[in-house]
C-alpha positions as CSV (number, residue, x, y, z in Angstrom):
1,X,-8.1,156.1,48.6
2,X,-4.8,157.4,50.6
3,X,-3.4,160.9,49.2
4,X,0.0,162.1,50.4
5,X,1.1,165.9,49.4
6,X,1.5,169.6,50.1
7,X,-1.9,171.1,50.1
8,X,-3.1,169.2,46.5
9,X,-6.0,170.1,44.6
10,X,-7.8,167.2,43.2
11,X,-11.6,165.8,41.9
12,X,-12.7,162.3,42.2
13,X,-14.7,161.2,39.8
14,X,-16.8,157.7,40.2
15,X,-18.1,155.0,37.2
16,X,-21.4,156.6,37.2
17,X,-19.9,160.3,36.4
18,X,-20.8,161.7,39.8
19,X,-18.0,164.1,41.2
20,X,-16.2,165.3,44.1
21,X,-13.3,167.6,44.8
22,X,-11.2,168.0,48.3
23,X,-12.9,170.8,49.4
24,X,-16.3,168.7,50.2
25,X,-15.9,166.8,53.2
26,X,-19.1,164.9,52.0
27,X,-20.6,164.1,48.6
28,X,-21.9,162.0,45.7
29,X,-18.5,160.0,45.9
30,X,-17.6,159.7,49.4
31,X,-16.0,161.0,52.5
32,X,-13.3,163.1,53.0
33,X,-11.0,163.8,55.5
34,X,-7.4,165.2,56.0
35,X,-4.6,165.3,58.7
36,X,-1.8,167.5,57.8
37,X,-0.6,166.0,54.3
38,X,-2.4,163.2,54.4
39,X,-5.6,162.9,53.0
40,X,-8.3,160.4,53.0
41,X,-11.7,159.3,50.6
42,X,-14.1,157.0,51.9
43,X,-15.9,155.6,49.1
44,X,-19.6,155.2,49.1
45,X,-20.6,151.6,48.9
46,X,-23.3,152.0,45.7
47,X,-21.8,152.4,42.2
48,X,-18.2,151.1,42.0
49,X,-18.1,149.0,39.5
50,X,-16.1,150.4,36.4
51,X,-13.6,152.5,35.5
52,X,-12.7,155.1,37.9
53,X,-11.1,158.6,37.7
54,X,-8.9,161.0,39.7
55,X,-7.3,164.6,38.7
56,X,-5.0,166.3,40.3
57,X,-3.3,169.3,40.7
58,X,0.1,169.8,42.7
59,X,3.5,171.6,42.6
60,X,4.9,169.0,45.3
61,X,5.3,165.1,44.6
62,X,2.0,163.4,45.7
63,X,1.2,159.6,46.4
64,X,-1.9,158.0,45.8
65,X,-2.9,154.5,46.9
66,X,-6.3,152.8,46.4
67,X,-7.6,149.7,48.4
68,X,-10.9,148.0,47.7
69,X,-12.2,143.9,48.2
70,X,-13.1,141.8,44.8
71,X,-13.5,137.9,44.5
72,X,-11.5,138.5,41.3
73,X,-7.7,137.9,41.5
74,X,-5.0,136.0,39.6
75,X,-2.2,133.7,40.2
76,X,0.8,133.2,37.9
77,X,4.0,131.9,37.2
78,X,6.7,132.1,34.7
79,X,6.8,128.3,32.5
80,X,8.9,126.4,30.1
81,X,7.2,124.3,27.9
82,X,8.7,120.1,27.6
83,X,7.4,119.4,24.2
84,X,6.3,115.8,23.3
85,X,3.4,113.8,22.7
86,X,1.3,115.6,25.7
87,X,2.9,119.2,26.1
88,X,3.9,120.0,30.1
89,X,4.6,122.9,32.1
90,X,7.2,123.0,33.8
91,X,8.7,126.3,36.1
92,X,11.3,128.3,35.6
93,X,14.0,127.7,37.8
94,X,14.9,131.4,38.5
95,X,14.2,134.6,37.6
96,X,13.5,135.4,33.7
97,X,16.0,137.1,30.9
98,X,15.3,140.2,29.8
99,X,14.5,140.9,26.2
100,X,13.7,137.8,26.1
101,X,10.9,135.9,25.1
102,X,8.5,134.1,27.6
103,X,5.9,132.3,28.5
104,X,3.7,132.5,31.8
105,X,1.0,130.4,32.9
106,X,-1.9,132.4,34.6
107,X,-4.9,131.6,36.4
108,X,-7.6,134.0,37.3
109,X,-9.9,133.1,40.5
110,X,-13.1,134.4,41.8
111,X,-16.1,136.2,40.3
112,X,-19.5,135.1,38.8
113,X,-17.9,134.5,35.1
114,X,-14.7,136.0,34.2
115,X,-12.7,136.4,31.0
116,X,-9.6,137.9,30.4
117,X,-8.8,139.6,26.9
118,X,-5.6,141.5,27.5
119,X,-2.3,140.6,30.4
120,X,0.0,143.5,30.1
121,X,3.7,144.1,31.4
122,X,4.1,147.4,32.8
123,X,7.6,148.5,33.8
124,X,7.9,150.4,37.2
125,X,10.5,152.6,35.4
126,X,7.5,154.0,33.5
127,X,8.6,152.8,29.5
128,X,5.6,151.6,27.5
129,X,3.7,148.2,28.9
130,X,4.8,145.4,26.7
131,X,1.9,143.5,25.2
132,X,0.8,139.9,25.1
133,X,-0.7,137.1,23.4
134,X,-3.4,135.0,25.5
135,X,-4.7,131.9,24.8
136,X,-7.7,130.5,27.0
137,X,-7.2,127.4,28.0
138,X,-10.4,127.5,29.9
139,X,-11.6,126.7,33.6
140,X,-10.0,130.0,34.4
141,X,-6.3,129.2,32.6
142,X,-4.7,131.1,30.5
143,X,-1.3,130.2,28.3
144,X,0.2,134.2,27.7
145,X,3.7,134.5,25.6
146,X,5.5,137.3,25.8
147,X,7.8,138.5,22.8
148,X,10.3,140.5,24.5
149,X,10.5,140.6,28.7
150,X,11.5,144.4,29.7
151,X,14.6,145.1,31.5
152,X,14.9,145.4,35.3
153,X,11.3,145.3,37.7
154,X,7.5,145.3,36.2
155,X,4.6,144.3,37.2
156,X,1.8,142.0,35.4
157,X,-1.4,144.3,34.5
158,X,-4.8,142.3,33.3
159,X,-8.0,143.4,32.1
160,X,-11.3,141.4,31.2
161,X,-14.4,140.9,31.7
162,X,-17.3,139.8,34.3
163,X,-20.2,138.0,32.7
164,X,-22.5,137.8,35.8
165,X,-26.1,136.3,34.9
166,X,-27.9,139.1,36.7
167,X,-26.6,142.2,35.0
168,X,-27.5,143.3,32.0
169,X,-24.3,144.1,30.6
170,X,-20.9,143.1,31.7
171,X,-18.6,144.6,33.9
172,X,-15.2,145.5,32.9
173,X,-12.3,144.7,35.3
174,X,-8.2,145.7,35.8
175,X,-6.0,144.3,38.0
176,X,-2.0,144.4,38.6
177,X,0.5,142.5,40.3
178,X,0.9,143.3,43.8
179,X,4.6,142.5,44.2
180,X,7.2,143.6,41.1
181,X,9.1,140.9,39.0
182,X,12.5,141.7,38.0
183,X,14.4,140.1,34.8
184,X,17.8,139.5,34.8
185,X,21.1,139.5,33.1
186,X,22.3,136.2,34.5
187,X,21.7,133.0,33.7
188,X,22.8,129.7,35.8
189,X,21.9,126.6,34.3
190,X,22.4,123.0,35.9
191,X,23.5,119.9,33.7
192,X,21.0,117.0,33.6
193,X,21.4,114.2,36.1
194,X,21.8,110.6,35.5
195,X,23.1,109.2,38.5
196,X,21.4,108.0,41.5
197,X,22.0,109.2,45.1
198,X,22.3,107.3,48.2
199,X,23.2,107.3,51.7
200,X,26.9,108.2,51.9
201,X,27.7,109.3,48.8
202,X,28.7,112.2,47.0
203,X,26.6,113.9,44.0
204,X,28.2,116.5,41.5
205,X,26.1,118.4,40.1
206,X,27.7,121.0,37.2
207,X,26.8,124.0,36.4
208,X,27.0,127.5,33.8
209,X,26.9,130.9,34.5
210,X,26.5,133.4,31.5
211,X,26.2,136.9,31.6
212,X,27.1,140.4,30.0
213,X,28.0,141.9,32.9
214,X,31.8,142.2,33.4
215,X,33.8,140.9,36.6
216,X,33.9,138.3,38.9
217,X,30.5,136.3,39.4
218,X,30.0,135.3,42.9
219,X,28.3,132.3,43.7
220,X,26.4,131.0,46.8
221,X,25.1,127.7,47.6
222,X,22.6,126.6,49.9
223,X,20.1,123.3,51.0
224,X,17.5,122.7,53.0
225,X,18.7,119.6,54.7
226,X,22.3,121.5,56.0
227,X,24.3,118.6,53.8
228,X,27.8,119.7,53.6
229,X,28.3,121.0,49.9
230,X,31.5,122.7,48.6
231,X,31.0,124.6,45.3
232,X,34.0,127.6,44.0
233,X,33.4,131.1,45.5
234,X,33.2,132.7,42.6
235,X,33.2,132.5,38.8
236,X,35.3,134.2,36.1
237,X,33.4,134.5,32.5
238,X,35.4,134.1,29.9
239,X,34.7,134.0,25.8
240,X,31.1,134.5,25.1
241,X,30.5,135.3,28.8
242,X,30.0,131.6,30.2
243,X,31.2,130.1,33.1
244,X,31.3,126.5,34.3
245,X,31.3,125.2,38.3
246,X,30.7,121.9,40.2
247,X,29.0,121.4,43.4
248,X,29.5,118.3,45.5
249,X,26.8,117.8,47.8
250,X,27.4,115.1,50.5
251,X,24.2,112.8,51.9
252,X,25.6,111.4,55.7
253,X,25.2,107.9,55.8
254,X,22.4,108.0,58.3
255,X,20.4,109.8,55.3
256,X,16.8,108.0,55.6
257,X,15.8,106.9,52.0
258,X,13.6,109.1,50.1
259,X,14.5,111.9,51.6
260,X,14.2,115.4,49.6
261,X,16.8,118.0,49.7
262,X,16.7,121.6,47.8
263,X,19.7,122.8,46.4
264,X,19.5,126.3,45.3
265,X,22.7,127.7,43.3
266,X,23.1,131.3,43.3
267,X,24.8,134.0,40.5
268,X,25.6,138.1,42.0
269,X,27.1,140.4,39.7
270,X,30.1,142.4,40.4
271,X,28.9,145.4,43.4
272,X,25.6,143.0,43.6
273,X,23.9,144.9,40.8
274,X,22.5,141.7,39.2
275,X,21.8,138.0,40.6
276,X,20.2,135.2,39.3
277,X,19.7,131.8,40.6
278,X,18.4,128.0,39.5
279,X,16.6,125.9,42.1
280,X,16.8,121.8,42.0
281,X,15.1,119.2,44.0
282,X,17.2,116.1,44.4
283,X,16.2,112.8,46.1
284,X,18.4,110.3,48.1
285,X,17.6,106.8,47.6
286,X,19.4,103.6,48.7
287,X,20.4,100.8,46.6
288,X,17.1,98.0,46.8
289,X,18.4,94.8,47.5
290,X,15.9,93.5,48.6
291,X,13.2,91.8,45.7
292,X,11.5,89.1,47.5
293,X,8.3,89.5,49.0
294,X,7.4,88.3,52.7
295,X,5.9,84.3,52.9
296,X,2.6,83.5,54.3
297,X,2.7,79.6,56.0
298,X,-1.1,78.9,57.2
299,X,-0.2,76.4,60.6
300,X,-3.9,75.9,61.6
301,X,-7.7,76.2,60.5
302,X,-10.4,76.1,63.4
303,X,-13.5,76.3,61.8
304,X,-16.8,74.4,63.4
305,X,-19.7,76.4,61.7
306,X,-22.3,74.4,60.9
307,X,-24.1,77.1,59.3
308,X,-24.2,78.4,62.2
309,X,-23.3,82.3,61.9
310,X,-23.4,83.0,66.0
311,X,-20.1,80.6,65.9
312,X,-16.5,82.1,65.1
313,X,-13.9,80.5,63.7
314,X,-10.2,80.7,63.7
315,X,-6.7,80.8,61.8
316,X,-3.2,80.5,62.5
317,X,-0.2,81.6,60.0
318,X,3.7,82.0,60.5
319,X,4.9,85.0,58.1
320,X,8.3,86.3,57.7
321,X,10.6,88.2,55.2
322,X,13.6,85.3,55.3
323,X,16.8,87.5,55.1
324,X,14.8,90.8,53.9
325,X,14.3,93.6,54.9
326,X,11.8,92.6,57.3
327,X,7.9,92.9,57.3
328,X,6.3,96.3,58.9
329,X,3.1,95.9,58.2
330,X,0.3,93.2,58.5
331,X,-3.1,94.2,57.3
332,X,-6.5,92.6,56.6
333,X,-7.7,92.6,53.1
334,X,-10.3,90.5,52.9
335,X,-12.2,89.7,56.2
336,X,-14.1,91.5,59.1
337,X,-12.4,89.8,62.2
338,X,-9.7,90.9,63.9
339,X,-5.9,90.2,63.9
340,X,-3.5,90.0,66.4
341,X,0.3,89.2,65.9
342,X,3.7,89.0,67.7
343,X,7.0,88.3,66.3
344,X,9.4,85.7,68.3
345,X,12.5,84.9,66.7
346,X,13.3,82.1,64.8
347,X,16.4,79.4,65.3
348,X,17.8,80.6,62.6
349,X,18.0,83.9,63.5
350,X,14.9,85.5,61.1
351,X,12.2,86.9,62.4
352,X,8.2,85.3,61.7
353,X,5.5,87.0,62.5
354,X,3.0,84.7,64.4
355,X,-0.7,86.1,63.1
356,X,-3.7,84.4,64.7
357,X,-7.1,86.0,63.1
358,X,-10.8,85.5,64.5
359,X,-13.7,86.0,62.9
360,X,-17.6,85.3,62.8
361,X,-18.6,82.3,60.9
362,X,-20.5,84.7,59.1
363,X,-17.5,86.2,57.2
364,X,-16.2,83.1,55.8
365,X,-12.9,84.7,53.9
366,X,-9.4,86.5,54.9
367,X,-6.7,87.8,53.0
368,X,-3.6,89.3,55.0
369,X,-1.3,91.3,53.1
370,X,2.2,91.8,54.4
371,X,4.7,94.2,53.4
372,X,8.5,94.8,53.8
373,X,10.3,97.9,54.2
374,X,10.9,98.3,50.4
375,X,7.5,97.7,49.3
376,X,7.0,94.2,48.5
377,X,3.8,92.5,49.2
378,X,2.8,89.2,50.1
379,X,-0.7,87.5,50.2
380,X,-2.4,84.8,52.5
381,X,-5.6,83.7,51.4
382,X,-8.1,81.1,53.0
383,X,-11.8,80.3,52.6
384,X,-14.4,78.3,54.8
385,X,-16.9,78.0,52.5
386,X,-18.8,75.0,52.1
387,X,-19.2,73.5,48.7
388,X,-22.3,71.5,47.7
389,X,-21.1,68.1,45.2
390,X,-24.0,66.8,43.8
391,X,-23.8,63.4,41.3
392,X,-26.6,63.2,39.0
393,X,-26.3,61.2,35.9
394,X,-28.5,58.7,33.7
395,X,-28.3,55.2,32.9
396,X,-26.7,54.4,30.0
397,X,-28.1,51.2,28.1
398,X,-27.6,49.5,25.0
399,X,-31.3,48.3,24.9
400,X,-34.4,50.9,25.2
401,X,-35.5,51.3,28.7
402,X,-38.9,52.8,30.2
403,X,-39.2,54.9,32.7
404,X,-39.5,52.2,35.3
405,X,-36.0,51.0,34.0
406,X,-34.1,54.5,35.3
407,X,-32.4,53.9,39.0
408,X,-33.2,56.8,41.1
409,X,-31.0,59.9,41.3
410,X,-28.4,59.6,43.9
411,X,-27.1,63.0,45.9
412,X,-24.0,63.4,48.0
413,X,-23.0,65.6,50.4
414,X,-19.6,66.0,51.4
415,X,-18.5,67.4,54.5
416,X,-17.5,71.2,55.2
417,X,-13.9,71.9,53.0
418,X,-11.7,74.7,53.8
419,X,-10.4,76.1,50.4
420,X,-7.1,76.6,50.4
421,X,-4.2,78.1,48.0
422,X,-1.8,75.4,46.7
423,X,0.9,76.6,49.2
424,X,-0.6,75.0,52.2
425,X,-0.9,71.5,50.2
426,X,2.0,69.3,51.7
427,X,3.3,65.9,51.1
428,X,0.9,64.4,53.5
429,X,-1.7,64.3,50.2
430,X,0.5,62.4,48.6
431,X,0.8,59.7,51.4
432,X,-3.0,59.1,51.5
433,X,-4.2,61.6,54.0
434,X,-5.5,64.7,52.9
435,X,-5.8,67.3,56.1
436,X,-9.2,67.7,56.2
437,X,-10.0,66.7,52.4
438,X,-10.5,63.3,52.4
439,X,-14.0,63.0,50.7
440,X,-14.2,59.3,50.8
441,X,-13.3,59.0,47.3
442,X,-12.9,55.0,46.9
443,X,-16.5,54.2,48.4
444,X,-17.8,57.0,46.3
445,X,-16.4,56.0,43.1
446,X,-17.3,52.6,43.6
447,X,-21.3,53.8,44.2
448,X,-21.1,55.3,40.8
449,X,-19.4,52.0,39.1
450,X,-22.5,49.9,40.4
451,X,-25.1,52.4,39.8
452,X,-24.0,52.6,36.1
453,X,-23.2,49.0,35.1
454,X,-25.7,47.0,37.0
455,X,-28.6,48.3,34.9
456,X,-26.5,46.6,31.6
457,X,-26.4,43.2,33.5
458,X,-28.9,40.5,31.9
């Protein structure tokens, strides 16, 4: 404790009722020591948990200031509600009106179990603390609305409750605001915005001011990003106190898209005896044009196996974006080999990316993903696998048959396939050769003919 004053008299008084006056350098509460008017208490370290007490007893203005170190503090901030299907919070965009209703959103941190059953608002002014209604909405929130918000600075008091597992009775807690809140008179409210930003351009963004205060209202206006804005100097309220202003904010044409700017749009009072202000965060975003996503052109398959999973195989693709945006990123989905790619330029002008991926013939799959500067992404997917065709039917025959009338079986294997998606298929199928799938279909087929006829022959 810190105790400023000509020659005070005052008793300290701890939670377990010992006491101590300034005349005892040493006691059941503490230390004390002094320095001209300044006095100071060393607490002892056992039994200060609870409710503490000081008297004192001066003809000369006094301070007092206590310090101490808890777990327990609280975080808060002043909230409108957006009503709807699932209720939101949203902050309030400048300071709060007095007597006016409102509703902050608190959250109370540290300690082994705390509960809070009152939040009080205690002007600095010293008028009567203003009460409040808490709701828990547990995991340390609270929801507190506030009838009437007193005029000019306060602070936020609250009191509850530590439900600790190892005492036998809980411990009751207080603890205030360190900075001071301070309603206002003024109100600046910004218009919704429907229009989109971009590189270039000019946004308006209007505005009210409304007050009870008389005079001119002076208004400042102020990013984050230096755009040039213009906005009036000041405001004149007329009938019922309101005025209306514009801001024009300008985003240079070198403006990257997506970038964030915050546009704050400040209200002082005639002599600066009142201000208020409303903060917006605005985004510039250019016009997409770009809605295709990049092509994936598989040029060549090297794949020898065998089964054999000390072997690597190998695949070559062409992608591009055509007259897109352009691709800036290639990445393996699917796959534990490696890429490497290089973009040349085409002969008609567009860039392709030339992508040549290796891999053990142990990981037998690879999906590249490619995507443009506005987001779109395109696939590439091929497979090695080698599938097994096995033919296994029996006789048909109009007569009964015994068992020494059934042919054998008869199992073919074909040789190693790579899948591949329906984009890689070209014309060359159609002409007879299949690019690695010709299974031999005619001498096959014609295997199956005999091997289900003959047995009807006489």
């Amino acid at each position: 404790m810190y105790i400023t004053g000509s020659s005070p008299t005052f008793t300290i008084t701890s939670p377990t009722g010992a006491t101590q006056s300034n005349t005892a350098s040493t006691g059941a509460v503490g230390t004390i020591q002094s320095v001209g008017n300044f006095w100071t208490v060393r607490l002892n370290s056992t039994g200060q948990g609870g409710l503490w007490g000081i008297s004192m007893a001066s003809t000369q203005p006094y301070s007092i200031k206590v310090t101490g170190q808890s777990g327990i503090d609280f975080l808060f901030d002043f909230v409108e509600i957006s009503l709807g299907d699932h209720p939101t919070f949203d902050l309030l965009p400048g300071r709060p009106s007095a007597n006016e209703n409102a509703t902050l959103f608190l959250t109370v941190t540290g300690g082994d179990s705390v509960s809070v059953s009152e939040v009080l608002l205690v002007p600095t002014s010293g008028a009567e603390a203003v009460n409040t209604t808490v709701e828990d909405r547990e995991g340390g929130d609270y929801l507190v609305t506030v009838d009437r918000l007193p005029e000019g600075e306060f602070n936020i008091r609250i009191r509850g409750e530590t439900n600790a597992a190892s005492r036998a009775s809980p411990d009751v807690f207080e603890r205030q605001s360190s900075t001071q809140l301070r309603t206002s008179s003024l109100t600046v409210t910004v218009a919704a915005l429907n229009e989109t930003w971009e590189p270039g351009t000019n946004l308006t963004i209007p505005f009210t001011v409304s007050t009870d205060a008389t005079g001119d209202i002076t208004i400042r206006v102020t990013n984050d990003r230096e755009f040039t804005s213009e906005s009036p100097a000041s405001l004149t309220p007329g009938t019922g106190g309101q005025a209306e202003g514009t801001v024009t904010l300008t985003a240079p044409p070198s403006t990257t898209s997506g970038t964030d700017v915050t546009l704050t749009i400040e209200a002082v009072t005639a002599g600066a005896t009142d201000s208020n202000y409303a903060v917006l965060r605005l985004s510039v975003v250019a016009e997409v044009t770009d809605l295709s996503a990049p092509t994936c052109d598989i040029v060549d398959v090297n794949a020898n196996c065998s089964g054999n999973c000390s072997l690597s195989w190998e695949l070559l693709a062409n992608l591009t974006d055509g007259d897109g945006t352009g691709i800036e990123r290639i990445t393996v989905r699917q796959g534990s080999g490696s890429l490497n790619t290089r973009v040349v330029t085409g002969s008609d002008g567009v860039a392709v990316t030339l992508a040549t991926y290796t891999a053990s013939c142990c990981s037998e799959e690879v999906e590249l993903v490619a995507v443009d500067a506005v987001g779109n992404v395109g696939t590439c997917f091929r497979s090695i696998r080698t599938p097994n065709v096995t033919a296994d039917e029996s006789p048909t025959s109009a007569a009964p048959t015994t068992a020494t009338d059934t042919p054998p079986t008869t199992t073919m294997q074909t040789e190693p396939v790579a899948e591949t998606t329906c984009d890689d298929i070209d014309d060359s199928i159609f002409s007879g050769q299949s690019r690695g799938l010709d299974l031999g279909l005619p001498l096959w087929l014609s295997l199956i003919s005999f091997w289900l006829v003959g047995p009807l022959q006489p």
